[in-house]
N, C-alpha and C positions, 0 to 999 in steps of 0.2 A: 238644759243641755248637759249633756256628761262629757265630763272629760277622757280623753283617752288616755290611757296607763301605757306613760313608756317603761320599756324594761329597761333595767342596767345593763349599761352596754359592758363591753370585757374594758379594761383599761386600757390596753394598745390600742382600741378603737375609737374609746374618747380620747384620747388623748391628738390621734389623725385629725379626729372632726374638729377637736376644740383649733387643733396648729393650721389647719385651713380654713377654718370660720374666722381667726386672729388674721390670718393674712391679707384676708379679704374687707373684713373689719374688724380693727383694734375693738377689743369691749373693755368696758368699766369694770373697774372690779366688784363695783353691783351688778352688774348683769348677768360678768361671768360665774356669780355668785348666784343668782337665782335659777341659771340654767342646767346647773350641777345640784340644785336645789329639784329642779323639773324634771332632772335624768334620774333621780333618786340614785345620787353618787353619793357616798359618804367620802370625803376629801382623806379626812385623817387615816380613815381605812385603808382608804389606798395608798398613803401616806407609810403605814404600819408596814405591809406587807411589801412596798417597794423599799425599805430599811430591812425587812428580812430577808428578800432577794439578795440586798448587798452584803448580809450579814454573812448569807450562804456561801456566796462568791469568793470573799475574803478567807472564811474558813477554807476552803475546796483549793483557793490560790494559797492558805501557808501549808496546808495540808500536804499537796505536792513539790511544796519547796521543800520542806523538811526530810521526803521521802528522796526529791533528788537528792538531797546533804547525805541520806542515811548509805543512798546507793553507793556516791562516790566514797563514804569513808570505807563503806566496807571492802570496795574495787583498791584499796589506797591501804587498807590492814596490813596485806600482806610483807610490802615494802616498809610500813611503819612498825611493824615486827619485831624488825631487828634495830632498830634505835628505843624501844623502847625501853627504858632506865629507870629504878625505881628509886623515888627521892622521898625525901621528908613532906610532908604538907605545906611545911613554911616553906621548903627549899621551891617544889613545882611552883609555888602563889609568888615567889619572887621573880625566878623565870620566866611563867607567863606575863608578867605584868613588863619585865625588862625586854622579852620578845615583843611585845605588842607593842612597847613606845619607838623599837626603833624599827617597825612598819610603816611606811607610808599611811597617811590618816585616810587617805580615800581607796584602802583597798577593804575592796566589797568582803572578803573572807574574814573580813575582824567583825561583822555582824555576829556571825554565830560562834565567838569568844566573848559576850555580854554574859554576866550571871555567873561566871565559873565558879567564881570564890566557895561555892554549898556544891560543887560535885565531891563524887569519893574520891577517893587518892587515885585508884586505877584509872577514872577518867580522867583526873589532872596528867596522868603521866603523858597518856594518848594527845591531853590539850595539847603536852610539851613537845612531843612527837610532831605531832601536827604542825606547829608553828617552828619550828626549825627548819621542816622542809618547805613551808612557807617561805621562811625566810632566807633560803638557800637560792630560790626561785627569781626575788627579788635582786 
């Protein structure tokens, strides 16, 4: 007797069949194991490539956060213009850090003031900009 060769199915399709075969009956995880074994599924495979689907998603979601941040500083230049002031490195690194502790801890806009300490001095000036009108807001 010969057996017949299933093919791999797509993975949203096993994945239907496995969640209506499970509802109808619970399977052991021998069996579920041997049927994914009979489908010629390679688990981890699919394992791999649905971590790279997420890895993709995560990139493409900070990718477009960062482009709105890029949009609004630069919509936000114009008016930060004329406050911008040019200080010493110690002077801005003391600023930013006195601006940012008396922000509220749960305001979302002190995410993207993480890491400053390594920008150049023209972007500390901009941080100092930034967080003034920040903090005028509040």
């Amino acid at each position: 007797m010969m057996k017949r060769r299933i093919e791999p199915p797509t993975d949203v399709r096993l994945f239907e069949v496995l969640e209506r075969i499970d509802e109808e009956t619970p399977l052991a995880p021998q069996e579920r194991d041997r049927l994914l074994k009979e489908a010629n599924y390679d688990v981890e495979a699919g394992l791999r490539e649905a971590m790279a689907l997420i890895e993709q998603a995560e990139a493409v979601a900070r990718r477009k956060a960062l482009e709105s941040r890029r949009d609004e500083l630069l919509a936000a230049l114009p008016a930060l213009a004329g406050k911008l002031v040019h200080r010493t490195r110690e002077e801005s690194l003391a600023l930013i850090r006195s601006l940012t502790a008396n922000l509220p801890a749960d305001t979302p806009q002190l995410a993207y003031f993480r890491g400053y300490e390594s920008a150049p001095e023209e972007d500390l000036d901009l941080l100092v900009a930034e967080l003034q009108a920040l903090s005028e807001k509040e």
